[in-house]
N, C-alpha and C positions, 0 to 999 in steps of 0.2 A: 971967082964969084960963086963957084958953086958951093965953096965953103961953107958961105954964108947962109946960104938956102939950107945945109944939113943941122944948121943951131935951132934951127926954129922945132925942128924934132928929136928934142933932148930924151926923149923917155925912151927914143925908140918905137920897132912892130912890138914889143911885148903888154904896152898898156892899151888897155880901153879906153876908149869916148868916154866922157861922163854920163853920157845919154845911154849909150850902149849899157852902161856899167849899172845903169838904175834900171832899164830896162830888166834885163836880165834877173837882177834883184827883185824885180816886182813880180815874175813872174814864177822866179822859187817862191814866193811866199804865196802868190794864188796855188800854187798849183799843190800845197801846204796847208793853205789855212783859208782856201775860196770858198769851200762847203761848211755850213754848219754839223755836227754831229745828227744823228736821228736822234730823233725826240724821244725820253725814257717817261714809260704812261706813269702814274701814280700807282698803280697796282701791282708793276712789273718792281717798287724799288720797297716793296713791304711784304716780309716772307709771314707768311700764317702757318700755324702751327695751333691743333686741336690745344685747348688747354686741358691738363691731366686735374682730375677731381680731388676733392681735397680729403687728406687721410685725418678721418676725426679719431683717429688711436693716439694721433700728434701730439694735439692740443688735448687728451684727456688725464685730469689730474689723478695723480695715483700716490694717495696718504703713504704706503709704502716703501714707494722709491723716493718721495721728500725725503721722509727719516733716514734714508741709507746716505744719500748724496750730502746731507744740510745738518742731519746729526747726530751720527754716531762718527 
């Protein structure tokens, strides 16, 4: 008779409960994913940077350098 008492624990000591086993799982992912992140302000995710003034030598046209580059 005692045979029959040991069928009824096929898996063996090495498995878990299914309760134990969700357990357990529930609590690697709180202990994972329980806290939100800190809050990133709006001013912390936009870097500023002076803007550099604009060089009107750039855009100024020069009859000279047409004729070198366009036609000769």
């Amino acid at each position: 008779m005692d045979d029959v008492d040991d069928v009824d624990d096929v898996g063996g000591e090495d498995e878990m409960p299914e309760q134990d086993r969700s357990d357990s799982t529930e609590a690697g992912r709180r202990a994972r994913f329980g806290a939100l992140p800190e809050r990133v302000r709006p001013e912390d995710m936009v870097e500023e940077r002076p803007a550099t003034p604009r060089d009107p030598a750039r855009d100024a046209y020069d009859p000279d350098e047409w004729l070198v580059r366009y036609g000769l």
